[in-house]
C-alpha positions as CSV (number, residue, x, y, z in Angstrom):
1,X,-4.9,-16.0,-16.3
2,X,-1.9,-13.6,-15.8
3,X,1.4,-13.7,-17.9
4,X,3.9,-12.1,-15.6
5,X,6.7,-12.2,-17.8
6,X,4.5,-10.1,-20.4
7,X,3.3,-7.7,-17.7
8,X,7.3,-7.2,-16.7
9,X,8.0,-6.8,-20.2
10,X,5.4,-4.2,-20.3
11,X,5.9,-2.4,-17.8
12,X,9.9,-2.0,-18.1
13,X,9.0,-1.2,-21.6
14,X,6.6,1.6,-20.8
15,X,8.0,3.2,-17.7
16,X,8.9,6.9,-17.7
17,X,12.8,7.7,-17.2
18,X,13.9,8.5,-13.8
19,X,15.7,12.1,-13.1
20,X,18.8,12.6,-14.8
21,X,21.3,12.0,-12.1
22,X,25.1,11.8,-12.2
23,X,26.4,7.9,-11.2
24,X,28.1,9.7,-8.0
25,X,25.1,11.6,-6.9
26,X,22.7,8.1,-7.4
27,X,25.4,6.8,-5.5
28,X,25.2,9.4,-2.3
29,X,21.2,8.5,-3.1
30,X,21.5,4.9,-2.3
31,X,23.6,5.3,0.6
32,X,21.9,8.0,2.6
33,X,18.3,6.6,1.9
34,X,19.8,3.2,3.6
35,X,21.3,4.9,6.3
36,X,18.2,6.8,6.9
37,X,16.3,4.2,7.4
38,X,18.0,3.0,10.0
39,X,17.8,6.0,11.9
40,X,14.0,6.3,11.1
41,X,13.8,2.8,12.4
42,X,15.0,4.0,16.3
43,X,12.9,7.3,15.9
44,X,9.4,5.4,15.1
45,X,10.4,2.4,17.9
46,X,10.8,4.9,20.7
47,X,7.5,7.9,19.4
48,X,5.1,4.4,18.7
49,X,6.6,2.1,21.2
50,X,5.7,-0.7,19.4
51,X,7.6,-4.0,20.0
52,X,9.3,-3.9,16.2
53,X,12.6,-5.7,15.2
54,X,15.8,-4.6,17.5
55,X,18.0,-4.2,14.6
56,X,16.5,-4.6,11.0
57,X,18.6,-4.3,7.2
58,X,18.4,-1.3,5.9
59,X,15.6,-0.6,3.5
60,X,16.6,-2.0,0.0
61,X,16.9,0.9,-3.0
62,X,15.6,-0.3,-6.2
63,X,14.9,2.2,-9.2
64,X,11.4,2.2,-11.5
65,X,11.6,-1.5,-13.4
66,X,13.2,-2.8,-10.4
67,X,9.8,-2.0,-8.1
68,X,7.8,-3.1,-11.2
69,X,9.9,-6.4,-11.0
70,X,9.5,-6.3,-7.3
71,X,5.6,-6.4,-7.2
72,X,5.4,-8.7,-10.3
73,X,7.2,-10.8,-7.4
74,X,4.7,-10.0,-4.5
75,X,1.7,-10.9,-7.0
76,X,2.5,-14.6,-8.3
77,X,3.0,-15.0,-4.4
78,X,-0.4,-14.3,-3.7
79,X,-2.1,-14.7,-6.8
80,X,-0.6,-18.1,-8.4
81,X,-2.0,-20.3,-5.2
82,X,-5.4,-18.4,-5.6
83,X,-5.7,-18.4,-9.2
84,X,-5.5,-22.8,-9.2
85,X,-8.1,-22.5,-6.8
86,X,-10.6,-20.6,-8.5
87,X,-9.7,-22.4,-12.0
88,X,-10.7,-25.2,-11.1
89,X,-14.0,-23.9,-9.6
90,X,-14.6,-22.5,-12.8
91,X,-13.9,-26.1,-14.5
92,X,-12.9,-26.4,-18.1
93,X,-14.0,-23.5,-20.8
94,X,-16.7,-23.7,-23.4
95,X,-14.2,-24.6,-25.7
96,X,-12.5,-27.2,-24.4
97,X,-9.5,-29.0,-25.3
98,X,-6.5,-27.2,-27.2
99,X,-8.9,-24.1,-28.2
100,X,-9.4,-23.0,-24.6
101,X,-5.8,-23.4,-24.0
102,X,-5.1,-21.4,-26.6
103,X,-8.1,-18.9,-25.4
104,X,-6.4,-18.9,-21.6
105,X,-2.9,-18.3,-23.5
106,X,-3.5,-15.4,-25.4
107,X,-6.0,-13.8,-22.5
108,X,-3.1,-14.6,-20.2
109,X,-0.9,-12.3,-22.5
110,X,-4.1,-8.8,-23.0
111,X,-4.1,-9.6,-19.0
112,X,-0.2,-9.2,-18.8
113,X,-0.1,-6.1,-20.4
114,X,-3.0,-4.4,-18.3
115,X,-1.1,-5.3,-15.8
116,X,2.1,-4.3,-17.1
117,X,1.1,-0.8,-17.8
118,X,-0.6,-0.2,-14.7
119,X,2.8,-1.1,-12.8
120,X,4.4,1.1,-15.2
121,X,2.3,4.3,-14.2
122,X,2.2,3.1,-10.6
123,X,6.1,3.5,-10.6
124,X,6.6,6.7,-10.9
125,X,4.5,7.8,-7.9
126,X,5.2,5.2,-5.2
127,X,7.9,6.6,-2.8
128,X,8.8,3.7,-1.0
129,X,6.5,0.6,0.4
130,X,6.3,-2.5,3.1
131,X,6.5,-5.6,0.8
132,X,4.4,-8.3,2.5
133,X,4.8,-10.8,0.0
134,X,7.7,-11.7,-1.3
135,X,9.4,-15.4,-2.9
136,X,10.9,-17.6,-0.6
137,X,14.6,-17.5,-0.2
138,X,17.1,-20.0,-1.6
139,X,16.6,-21.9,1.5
140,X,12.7,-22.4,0.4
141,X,12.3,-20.5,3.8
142,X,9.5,-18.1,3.2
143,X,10.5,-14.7,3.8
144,X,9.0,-12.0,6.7
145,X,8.4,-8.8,4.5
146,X,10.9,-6.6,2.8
147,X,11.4,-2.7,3.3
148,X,11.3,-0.9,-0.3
149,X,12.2,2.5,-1.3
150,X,12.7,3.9,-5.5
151,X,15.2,6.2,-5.5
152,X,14.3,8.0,-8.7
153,X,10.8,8.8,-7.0
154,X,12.1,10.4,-3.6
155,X,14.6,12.7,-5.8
156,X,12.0,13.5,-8.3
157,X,9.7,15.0,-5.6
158,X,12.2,16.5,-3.3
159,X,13.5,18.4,-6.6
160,X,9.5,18.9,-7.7
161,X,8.9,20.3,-4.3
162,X,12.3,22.6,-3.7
163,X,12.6,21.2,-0.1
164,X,15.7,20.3,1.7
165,X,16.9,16.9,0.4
166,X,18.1,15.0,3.4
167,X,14.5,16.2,5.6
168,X,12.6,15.2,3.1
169,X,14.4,11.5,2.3
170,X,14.6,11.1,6.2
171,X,10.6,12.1,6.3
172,X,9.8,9.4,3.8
173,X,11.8,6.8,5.9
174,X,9.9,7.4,9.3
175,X,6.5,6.4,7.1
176,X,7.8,3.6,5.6
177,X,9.5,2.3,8.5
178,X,6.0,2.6,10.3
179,X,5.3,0.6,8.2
180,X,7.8,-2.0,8.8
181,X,7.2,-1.7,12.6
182,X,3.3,-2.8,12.2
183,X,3.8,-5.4,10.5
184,X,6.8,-7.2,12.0
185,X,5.4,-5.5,15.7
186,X,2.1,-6.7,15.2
187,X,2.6,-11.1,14.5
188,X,-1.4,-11.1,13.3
189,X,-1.4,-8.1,10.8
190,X,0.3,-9.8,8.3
191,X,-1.8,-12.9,8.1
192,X,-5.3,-10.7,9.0
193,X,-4.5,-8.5,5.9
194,X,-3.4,-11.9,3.5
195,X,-6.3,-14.1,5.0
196,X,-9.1,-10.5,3.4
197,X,-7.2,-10.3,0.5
198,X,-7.6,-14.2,-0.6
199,X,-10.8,-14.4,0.7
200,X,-11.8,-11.1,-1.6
201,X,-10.1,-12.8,-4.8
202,X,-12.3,-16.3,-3.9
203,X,-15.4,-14.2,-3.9
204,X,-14.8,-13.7,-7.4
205,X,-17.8,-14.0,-9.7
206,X,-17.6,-17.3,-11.8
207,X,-21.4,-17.0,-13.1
208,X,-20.7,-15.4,-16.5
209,X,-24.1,-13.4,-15.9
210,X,-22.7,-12.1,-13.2
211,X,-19.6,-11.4,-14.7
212,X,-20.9,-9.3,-17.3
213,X,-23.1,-7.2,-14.9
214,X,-19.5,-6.2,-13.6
215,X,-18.2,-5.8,-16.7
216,X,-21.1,-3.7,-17.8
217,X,-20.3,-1.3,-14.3
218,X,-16.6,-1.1,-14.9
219,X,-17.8,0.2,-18.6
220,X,-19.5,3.1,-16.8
221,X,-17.1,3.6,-14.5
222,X,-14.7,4.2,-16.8
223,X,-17.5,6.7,-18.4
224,X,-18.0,8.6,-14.9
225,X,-14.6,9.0,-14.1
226,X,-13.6,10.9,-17.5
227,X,-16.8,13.3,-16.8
228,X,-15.0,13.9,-13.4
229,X,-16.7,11.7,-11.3
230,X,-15.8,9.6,-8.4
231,X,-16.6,6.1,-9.6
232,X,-13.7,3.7,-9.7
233,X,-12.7,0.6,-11.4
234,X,-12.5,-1.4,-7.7
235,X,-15.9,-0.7,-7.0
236,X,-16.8,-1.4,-10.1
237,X,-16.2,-5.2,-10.5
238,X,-16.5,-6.8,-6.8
239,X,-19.3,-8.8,-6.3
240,X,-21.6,-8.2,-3.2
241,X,-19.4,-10.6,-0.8
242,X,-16.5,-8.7,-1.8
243,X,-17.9,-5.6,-1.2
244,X,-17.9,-6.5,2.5
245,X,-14.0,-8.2,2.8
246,X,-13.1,-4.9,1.2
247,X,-14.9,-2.8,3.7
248,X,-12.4,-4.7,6.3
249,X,-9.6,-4.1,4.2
250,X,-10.8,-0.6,3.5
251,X,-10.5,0.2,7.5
252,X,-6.8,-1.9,8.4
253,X,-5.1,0.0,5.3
254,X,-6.6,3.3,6.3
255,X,-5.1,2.3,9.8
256,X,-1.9,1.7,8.8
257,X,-1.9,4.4,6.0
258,X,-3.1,6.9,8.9
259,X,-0.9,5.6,11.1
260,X,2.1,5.7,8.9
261,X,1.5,9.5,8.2
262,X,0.7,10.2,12.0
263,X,4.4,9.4,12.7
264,X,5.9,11.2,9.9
265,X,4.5,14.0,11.4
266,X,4.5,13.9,14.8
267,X,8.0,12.5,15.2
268,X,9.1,15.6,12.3
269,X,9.8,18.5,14.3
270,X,12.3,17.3,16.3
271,X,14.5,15.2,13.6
272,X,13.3,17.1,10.5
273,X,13.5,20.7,10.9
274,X,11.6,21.3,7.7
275,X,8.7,19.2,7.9
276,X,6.0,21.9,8.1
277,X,7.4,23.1,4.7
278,X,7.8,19.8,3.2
279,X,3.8,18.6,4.7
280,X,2.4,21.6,3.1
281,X,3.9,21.0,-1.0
282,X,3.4,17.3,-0.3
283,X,0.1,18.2,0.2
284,X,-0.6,20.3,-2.8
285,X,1.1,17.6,-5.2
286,X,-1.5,15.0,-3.7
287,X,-4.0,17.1,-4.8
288,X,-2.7,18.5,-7.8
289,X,-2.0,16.7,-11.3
290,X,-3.0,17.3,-15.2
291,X,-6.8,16.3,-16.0
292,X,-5.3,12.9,-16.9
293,X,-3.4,12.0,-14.3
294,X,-6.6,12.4,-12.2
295,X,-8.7,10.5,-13.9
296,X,-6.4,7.8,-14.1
297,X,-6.0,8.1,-10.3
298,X,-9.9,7.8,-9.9
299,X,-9.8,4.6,-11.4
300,X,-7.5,3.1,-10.2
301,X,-8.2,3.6,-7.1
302,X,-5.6,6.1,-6.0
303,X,-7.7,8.9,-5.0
304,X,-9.5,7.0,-2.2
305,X,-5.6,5.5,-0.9
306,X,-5.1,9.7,-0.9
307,X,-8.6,9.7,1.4
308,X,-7.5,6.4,3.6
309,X,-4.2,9.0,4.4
310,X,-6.3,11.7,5.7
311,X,-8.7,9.9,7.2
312,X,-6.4,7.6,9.1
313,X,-4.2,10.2,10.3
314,X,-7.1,11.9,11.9
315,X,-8.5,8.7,13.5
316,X,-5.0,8.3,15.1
317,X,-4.5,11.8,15.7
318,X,-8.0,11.8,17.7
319,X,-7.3,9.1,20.2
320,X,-3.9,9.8,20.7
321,X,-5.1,13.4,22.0
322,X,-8.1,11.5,24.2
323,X,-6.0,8.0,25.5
324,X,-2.3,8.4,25.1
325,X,0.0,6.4,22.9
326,X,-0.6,3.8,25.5
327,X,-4.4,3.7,24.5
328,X,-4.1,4.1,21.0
329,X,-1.9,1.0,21.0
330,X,-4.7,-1.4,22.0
331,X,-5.5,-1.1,18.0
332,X,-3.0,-3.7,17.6
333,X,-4.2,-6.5,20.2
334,X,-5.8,-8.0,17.9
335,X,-8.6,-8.3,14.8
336,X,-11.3,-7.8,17.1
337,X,-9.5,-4.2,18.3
338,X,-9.4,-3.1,14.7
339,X,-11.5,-0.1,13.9
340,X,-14.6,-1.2,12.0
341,X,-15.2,1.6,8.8
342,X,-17.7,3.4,11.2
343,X,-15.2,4.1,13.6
344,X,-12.6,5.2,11.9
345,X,-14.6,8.0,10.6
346,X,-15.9,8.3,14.5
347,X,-12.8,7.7,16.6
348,X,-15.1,7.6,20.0
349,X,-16.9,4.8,19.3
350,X,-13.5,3.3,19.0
351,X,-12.2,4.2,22.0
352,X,-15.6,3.4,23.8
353,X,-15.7,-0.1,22.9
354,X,-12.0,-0.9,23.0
355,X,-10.2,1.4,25.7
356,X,-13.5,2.4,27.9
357,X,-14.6,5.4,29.0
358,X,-12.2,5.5,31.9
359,X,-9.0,5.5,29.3
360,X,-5.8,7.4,31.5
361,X,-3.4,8.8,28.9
362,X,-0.3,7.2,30.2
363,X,3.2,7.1,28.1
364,X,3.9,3.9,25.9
365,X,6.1,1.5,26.5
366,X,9.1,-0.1,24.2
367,X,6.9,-3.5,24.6
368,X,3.7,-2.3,23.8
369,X,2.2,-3.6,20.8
């Protein structure tokens, strides 16, 4: 269904040039960014006190086609397995014999470089990201999760934005190694968030009736976004089932989105000097962009990530204030202590059904989880 060679191709072949940066200065780049994720590591350990890894690698620096190889990677991963699966639900094509291989081939290839170009936009905006997926090693041991961030990205915005270079690269590094510390503090997250995401991709609609009634929405989708509307291209194709798994995927990523900027934050002022500065023209280059660029963002998705920031950083922000770090923390017992949608938007209820109304804001503990 997906040619991933094609859609690395593509998307090596379309992506936008990074900064122009001397060899010495991308250098100094590399270096610093994998020191500084050390020393985010210690800083998010001791504000979260989640039970994370004692003494991780350092985050691993790749440029633009290297983070579009990366997540070509992370998809056969996840994707391959699923795609067998729901192939042979699906059972052999109207065409049968060499035609629908010929069919699958060439749609494998259009499907390749949607993919392709997507990657290729998406990597010149990602900063730096948690990889959950990721081959096995030589060993065939499959691997824990890898911590990602693009160079080219973190100096095109800190130059964008005029802020101080190191605050800003060491800013970055406390989200992204929150990141790392939920998923390698918390041993369910990982498996939770795999276990909704195949389950979403097996709800699939096989019924070609069905499948053109989603076609048909991402069609106007597509319409309402250029007029400046909010409709997006997820929405657009999931099928009633899925539109459930994703409201559970919806609230863990706005968790650990929230979460993620909570930190960066709160833990600022007191190892980045600038961080009020550098919040503040973050902020207006979330919001900001060319007509395009936003309507791209609308389908894709991207906006409501933008939302799932915002939103989770209040949720987290709200019971920190009521219960402590140590209360808040009861968010990762387990998938039951989730926040459903509702309560995220409503961080009471949360706390009312998980913490109880007698909650004492005591200070968190390295082994809390």
């Amino acid at each position: 269904m997906i040619d991933w060679n094609v859609a690395v191709q593509a998307g090596t072949r379309l992506v936008r040039p990074g900064p122009q940066i001397s060899y010495d200065e991308a250098r100094d780049v590399v270096k610093e960014l994998r020191e500084l994720s050390k020393t985010a590591h210690g800083h998010v350990r001791d504000f979260t006190g989640m039970a994370s890894e004692l003494d991780p690698d350092p985050a691993t620096i790749v440029d633009r086609p290297g983070w579009i190889r990366a997540n070509v990677d992370g998809f056969r991963v996840v994707l391959e397995p699923l795609i067998e699966q729901m192939t042979e639900q699906r059972g052999p094509g109207p065409l049968g014999g060499a035609g629908n291989v010929v069919v699958q081939a060439v749609g494998s290839r259009v499907t390749g470089m949607q993919v392709g170009a997507i990657l290729a936009y998406m990597s010149s905006r990602v900063l730096g990201q948690y990889e959950l997926f990721l081959p096995p090693d030589p060993t065939g041991r499959a691997a824990t999760g890898r911590l990602t961030l693009v160079a080219p990205n973190i100096v095109h915005v800190e130059q964008e934005l005029g802020v101080e270079s190191r605050d800003f690269r060491l800013w970055v590094c406390l989200h992204e190694e929150t990141h790392r510390a939920q998923f390698t503090g918390v041993p369910w997250l990982r498996e939770y968030v795999q276990d909704q995401m195949t389950k979403f991709l097996l709800a699939s609609d096989l019924d070609p009736g069905a499948m053109l009634d989603r076609i048909r929405d991402a069609a106007e989708a597509v319409a309402d976004a250029v007029r400046g509307g909010d409709a997006n291209l997820i929405d657009a194709i999931q099928s009633p089932e899925q539109r459930e798994i994703l409201d559970r995927l919806t609230a863990v990523m706005t968790l650990v989105e929230g979460h993620g900027d909570y930190v960066m934050d709160a833990v600022g002022p007191e190892v980045v000097p600038s961080v009020q500065q550098i919040r503040s023209r973050f902020q207006g280059r979330r919001e900001g962009g060319t007509k395009l660029d936003k309507t791209i963002r609308r389908l894709l998705g991207i906006d409501l990530k933008m939302k799932q920031y915002a939103e989770g950083s209040r949720f987290v922000r709200r019971v920190v204030a009521e219960v402590g770090m140590s209360g808040f923390n009861q968010v990762w017992q387990s998938p039951e202590t989730l926040p459903t949608h509702d309560e995220i938007k409503e961080p009471a209820q949360w706390i009312g059904r998980v913490v109880g109304p007698k909650a004492i804001d005591t200070p968190p503990t390295a082994n809390e989880a």
